[in-house]
KEKE-3310 file (N, C-alpha, C; in steps of 0.2 Angstrom, whole numbers, plus 5000, padded with zeros to 4 digits):
npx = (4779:4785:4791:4797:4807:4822:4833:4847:4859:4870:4877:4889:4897:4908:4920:4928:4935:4939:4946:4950:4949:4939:4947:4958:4962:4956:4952:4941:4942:4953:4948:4938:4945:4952:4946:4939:4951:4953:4943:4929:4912:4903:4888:4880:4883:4889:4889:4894:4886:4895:4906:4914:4917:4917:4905:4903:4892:4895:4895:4897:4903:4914:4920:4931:4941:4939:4943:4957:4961:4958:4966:4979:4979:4978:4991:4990:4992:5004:5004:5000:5002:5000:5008:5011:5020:5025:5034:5049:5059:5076:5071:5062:5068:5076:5068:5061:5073:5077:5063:5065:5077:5074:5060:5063:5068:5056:5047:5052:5054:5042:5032:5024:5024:5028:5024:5027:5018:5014:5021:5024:5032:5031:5020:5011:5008:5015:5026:5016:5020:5017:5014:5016:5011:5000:4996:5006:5020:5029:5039:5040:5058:5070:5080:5072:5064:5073:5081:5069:5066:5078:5086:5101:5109:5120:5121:5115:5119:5127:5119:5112:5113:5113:5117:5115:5108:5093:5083:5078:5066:5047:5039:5036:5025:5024:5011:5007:5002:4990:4989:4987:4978:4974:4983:4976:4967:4978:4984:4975:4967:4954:4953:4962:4968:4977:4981:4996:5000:5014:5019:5032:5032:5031:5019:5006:4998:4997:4994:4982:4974:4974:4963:4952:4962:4964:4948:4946:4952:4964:4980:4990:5005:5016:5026:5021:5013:5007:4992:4984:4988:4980:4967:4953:4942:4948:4955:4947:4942:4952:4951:4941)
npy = (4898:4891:4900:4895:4879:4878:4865:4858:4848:4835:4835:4834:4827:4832:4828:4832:4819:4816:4808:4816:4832:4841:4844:4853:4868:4877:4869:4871:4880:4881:4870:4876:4888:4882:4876:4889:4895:4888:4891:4885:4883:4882:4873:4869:4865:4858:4848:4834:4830:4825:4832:4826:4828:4839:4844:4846:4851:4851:4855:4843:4842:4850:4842:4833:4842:4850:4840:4838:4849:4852:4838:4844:4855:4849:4842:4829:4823:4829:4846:4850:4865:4872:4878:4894:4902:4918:4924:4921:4932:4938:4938:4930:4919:4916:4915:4904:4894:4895:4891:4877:4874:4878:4866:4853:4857:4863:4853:4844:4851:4857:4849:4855:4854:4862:4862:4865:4870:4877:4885:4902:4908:4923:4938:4938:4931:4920:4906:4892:4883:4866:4852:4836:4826:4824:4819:4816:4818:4829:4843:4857:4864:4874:4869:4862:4871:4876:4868:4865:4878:4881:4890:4898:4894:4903:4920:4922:4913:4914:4920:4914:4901:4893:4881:4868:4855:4852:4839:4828:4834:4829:4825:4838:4848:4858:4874:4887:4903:4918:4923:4924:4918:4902:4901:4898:4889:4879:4877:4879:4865:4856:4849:4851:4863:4877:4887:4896:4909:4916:4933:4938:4947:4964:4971:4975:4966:4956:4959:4961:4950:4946:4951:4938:4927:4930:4930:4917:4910:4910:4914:4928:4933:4947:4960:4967:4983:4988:4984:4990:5003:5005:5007:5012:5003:4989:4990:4989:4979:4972:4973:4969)
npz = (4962:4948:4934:4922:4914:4909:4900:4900:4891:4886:4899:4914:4928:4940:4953:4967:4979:4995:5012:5022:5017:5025:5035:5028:5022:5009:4999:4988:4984:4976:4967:4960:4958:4947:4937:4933:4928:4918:4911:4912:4911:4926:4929:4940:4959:4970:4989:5000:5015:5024:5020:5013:5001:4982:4972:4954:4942:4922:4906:4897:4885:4888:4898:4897:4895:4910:4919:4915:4920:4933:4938:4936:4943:4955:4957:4952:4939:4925:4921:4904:4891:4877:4865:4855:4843:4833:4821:4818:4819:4827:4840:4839:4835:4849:4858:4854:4857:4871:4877:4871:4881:4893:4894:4899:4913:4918:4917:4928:4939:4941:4935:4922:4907:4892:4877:4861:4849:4836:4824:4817:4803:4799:4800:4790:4773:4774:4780:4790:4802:4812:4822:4815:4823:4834:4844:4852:4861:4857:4854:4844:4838:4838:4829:4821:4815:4808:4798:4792:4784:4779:4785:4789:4804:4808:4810:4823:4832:4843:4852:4858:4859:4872:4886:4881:4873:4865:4863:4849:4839:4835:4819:4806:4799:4784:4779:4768:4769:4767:4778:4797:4800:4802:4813:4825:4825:4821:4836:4846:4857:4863:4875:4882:4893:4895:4885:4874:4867:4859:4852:4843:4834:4827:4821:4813:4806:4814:4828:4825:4827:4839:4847:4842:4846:4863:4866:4864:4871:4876:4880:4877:4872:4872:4866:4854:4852:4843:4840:4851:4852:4841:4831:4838:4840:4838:4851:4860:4857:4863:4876:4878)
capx = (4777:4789:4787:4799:4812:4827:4836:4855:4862:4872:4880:4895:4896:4916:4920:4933:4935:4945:4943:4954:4946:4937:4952:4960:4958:4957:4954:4934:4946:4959:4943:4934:4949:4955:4940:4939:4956:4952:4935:4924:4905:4897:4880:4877:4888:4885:4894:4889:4883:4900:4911:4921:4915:4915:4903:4901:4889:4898:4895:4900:4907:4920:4920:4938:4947:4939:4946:4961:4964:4960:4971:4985:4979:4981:4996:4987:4995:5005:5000:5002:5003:5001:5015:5012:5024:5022:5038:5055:5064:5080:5069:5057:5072:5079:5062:5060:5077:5075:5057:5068:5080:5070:5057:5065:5069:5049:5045:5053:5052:5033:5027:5023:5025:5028:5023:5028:5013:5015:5026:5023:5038:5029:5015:5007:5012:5020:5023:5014:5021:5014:5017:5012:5007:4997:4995:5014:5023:5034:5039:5046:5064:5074:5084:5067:5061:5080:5081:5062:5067:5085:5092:5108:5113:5129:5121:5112:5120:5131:5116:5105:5116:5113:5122:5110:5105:5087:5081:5075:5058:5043:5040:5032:5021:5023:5009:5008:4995:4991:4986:4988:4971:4974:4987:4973:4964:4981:4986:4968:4964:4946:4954:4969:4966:4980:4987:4999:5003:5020:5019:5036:5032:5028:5016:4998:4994:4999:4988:4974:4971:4976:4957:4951:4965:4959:4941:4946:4955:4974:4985:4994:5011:5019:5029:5018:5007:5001:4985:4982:4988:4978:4960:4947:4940:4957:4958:4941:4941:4957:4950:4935)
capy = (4896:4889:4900:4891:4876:4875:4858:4858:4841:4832:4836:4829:4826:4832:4829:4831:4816:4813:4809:4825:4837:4847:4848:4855:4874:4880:4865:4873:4888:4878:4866:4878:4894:4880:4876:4895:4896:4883:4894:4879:4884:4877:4873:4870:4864:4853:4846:4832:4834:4822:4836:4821:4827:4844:4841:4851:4848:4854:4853:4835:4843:4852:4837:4829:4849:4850:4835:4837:4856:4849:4834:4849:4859:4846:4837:4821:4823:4836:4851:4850:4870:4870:4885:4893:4908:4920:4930:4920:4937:4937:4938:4923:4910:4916:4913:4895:4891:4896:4887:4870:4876:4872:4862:4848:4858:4865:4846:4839:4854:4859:4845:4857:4852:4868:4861:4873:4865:4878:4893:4907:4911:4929:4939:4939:4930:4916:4900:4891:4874:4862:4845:4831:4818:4829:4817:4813:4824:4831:4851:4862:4865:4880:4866:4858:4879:4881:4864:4866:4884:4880:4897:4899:4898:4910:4926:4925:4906:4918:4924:4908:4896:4890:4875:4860:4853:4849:4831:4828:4833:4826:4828:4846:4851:4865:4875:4890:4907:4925:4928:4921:4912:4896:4896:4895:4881:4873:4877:4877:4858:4857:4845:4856:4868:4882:4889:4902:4914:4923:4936:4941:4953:4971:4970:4978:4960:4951:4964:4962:4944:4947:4948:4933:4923:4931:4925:4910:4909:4910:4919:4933:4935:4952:4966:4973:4987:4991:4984:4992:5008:5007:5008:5010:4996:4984:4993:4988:4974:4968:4974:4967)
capz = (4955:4942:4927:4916:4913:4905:4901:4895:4891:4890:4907:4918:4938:4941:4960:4970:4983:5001:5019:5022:5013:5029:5038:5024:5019:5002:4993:4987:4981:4970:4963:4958:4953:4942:4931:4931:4922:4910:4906:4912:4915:4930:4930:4947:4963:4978:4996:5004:5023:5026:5017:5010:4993:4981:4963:4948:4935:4918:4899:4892:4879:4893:4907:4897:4897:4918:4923:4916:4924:4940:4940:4934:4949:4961:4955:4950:4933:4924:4917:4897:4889:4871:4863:4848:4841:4830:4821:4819:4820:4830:4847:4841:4839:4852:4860:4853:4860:4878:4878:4871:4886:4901:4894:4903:4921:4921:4919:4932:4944:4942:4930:4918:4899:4887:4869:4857:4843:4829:4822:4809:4802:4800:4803:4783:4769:4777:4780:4796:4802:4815:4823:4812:4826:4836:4848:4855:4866:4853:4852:4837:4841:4834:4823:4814:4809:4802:4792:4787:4781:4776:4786:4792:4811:4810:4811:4830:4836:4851:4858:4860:4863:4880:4886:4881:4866:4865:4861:4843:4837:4828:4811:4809:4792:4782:4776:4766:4769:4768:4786:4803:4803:4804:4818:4833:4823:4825:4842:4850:4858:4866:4880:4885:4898:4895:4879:4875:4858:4859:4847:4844:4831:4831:4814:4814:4803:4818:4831:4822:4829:4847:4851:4841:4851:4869:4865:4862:4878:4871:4885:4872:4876:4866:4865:4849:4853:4836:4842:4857:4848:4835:4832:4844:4838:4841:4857:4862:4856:4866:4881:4880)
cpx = (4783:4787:4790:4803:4816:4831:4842:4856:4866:4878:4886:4896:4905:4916:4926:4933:4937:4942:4944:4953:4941:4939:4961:4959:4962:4956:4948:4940:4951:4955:4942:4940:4952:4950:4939:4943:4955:4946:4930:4917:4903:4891:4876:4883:4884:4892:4890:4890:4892:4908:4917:4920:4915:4913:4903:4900:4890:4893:4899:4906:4914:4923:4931:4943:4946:4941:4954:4966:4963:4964:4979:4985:4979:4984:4995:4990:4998:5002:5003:5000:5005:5003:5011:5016:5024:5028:5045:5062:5070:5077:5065:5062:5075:5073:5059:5066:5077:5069:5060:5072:5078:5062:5059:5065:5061:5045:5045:5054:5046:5029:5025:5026:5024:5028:5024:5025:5014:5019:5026:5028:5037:5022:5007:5012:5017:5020:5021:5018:5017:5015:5014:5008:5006:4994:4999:5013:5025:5034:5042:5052:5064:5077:5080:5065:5067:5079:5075:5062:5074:5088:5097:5108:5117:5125:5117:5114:5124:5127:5112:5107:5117:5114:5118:5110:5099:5087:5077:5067:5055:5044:5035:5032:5021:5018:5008:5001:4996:4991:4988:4982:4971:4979:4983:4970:4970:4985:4979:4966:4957:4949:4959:4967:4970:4984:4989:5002:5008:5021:5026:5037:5030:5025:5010:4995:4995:4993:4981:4971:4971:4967:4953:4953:4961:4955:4940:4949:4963:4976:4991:5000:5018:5022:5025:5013:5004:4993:4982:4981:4986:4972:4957:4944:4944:4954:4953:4942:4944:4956:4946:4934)
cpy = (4896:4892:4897:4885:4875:4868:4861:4851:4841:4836:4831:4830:4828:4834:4828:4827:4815:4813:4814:4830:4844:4849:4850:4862:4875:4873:4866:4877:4885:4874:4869:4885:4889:4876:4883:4895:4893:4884:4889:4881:4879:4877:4873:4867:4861:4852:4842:4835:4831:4826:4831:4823:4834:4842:4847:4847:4853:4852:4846:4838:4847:4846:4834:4837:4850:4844:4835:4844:4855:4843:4837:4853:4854:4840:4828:4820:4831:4840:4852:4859:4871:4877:4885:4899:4910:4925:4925:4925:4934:4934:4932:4918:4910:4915:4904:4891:4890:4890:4879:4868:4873:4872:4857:4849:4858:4859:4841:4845:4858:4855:4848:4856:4858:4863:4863:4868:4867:4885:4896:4909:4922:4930:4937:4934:4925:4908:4897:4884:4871:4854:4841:4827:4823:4825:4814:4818:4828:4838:4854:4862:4873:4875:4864:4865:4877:4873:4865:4871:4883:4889:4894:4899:4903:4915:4926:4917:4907:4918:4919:4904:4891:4882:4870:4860:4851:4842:4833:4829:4829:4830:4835:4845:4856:4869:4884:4897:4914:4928:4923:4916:4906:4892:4896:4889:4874:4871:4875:4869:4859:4854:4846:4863:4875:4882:4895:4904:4917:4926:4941:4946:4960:4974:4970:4970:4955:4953:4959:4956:4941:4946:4942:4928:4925:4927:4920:4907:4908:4915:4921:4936:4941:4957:4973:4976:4990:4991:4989:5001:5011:5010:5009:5004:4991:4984:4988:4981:4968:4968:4972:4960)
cpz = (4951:4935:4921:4917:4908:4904:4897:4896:4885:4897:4912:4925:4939:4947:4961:4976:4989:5007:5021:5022:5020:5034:5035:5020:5012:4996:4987:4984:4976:4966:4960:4954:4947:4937:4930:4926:4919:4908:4906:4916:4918:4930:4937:4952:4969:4984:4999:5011:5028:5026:5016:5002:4990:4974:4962:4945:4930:4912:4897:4888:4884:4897:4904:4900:4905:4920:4921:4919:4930:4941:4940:4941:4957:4964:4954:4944:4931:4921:4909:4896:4882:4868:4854:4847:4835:4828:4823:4817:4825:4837:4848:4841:4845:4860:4862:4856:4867:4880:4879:4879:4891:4900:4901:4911:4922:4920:4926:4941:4945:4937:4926:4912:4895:4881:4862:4847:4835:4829:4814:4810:4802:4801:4796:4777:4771:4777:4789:4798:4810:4817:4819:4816:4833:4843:4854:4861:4865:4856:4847:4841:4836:4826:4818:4809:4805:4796:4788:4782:4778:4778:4790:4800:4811:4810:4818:4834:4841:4854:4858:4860:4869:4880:4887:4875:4867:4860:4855:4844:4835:4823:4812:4799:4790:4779:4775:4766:4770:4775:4792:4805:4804:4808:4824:4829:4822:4832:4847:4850:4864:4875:4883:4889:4896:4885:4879:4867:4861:4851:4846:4836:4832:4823:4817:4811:4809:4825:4829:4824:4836:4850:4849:4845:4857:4869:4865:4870:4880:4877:4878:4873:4872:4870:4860:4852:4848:4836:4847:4855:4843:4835:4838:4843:4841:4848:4861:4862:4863:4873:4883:4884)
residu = (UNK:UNK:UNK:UNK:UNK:UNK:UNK:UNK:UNK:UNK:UNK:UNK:UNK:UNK:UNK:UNK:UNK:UNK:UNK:UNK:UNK:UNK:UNK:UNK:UNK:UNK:UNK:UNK:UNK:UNK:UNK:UNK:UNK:UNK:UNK:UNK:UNK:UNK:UNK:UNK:UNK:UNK:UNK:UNK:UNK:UNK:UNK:UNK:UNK:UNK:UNK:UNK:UNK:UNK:UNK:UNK:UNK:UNK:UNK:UNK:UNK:UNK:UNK:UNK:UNK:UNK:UNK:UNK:UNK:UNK:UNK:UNK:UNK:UNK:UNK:UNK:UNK:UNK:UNK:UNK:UNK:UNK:UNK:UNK:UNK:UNK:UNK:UNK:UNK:UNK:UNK:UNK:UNK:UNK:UNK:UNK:UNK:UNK:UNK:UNK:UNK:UNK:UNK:UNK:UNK:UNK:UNK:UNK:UNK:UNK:UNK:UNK:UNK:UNK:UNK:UNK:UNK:UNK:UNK:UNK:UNK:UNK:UNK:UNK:UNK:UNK:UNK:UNK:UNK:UNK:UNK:UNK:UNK:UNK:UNK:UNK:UNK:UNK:UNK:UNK:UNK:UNK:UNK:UNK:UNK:UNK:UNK:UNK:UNK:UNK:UNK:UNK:UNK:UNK:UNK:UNK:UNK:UNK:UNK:UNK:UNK:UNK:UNK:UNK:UNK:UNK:UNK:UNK:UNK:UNK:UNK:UNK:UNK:UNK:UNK:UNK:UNK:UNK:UNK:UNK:UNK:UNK:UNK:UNK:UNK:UNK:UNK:UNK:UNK:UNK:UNK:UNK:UNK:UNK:UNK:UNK:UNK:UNK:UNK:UNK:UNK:UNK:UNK:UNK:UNK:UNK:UNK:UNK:UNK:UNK:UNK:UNK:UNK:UNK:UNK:UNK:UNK:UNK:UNK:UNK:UNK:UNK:UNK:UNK:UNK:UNK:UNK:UNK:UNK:UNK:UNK:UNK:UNK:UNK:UNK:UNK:UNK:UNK:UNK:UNK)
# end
């Protein structure tokens, strides 16, 4: 007896195709752990009887972000990774510089694209910036923060120097805020499978939106442990 129906719509059919495919182990395990890391709810899963085939029926609203983590997960396309930073202390240009650094090797030897979309100068009280044409390829440099902030090179241009020059950026936006909230609403894209926060500060106003990020599905990349240190609440949160 059927005691109830749900319906969810609209819904997407995402299959994996090949004649290959079932004398081929693991390809079920890489389909499927790579809509996992891109936090895409299945609704259901199929196979035909030919095993040329492997479906999932998704949300609509996810099918552009799962299609485009399984063509990353098996080298159909590369894998785009949208950068955001947080704290241009000595460790975050030295941070933003490395990133500029091997961009280009982590292109051409694992097709992986690091985009580094936005950067808070600090954790409160700061300025945010962000690419203007959000739809290029562009990335912040270390060069665009210093001219957009008009700082000086000479005091850490020994220790970050490494032997390339990065290619010119876009144009990048300056905007002005008390808090850090409006850097996931510019790093977060709906049809990007992977994002990443470096939080190179060690500032409780910086913590405090370590779980926000998470939640959202942001990989957090820090040395501050003020959140973890702090509250139970925080604690909790970040662990949750």
């Amino acid at each position: 007896r059927i005691s109830n129906i749900d319906v969810n719509f609209p819904c997407s059919i995402i299959a994996a195709v090949g004649d290959g495919m079932k004398d081929v182990t693991g390809v079920s395990g890489r389909f499927f752990t790579a809509l996992g890391d891109a936090q895409i709810n299945v609704f259901a899963i199929a196979q035909g009887c030919s095993e040329r085939n492997i479906s999932s029926v998704v949300a609509t609203s996810q099918s552009t972000r799962a299609l485009r983590a399984l063509h990353a997960a098996f080298r159909l396309s590369h894998t785009t990774v949208r950068v955001g930073v947080v704290g241009m202390t000595e460790y975050g240009e030295s941070l933003l510089r490395l990133l500029e650094v091997q961009r280009r090797h982590l292109w051409d030897a694992f097709e992986i694209d690091l985009q580094v979309c936005t950067v808070a100068i600090d954790s409160h009280d700061t300025d945010i910036f962000r690419l203007k044409n959000e739809n290029g390829d562009d990335s912040i440099t270390l060069a665009a923060i210093r001219e957009a902030t008009k700082t000086s090179p000479e005091r850490s241009d020994s220790k970050i120097s490494f032997a390339f020059e990065a290619s010119a950026t876009g144009e990048i936006v300056k905007s002005s805020h008390g808090d850090l909230k409006p850097l996931l609403e510019n790093l977060f894209r709906v049809d990007c499978a992977h994002h990443v926060i470096f939080d190179c500060t060690n500032d409780k106003e910086a913590s405090v939106y370590h779980p926000e990020w998470l939640n959202a599905g942001v990989n957090v990349v820090t040395a501050n442990v003020t959140g973890i240190s702090g509250s139970k609440e925080i604690r909790d949160a970040i662990h949750a």
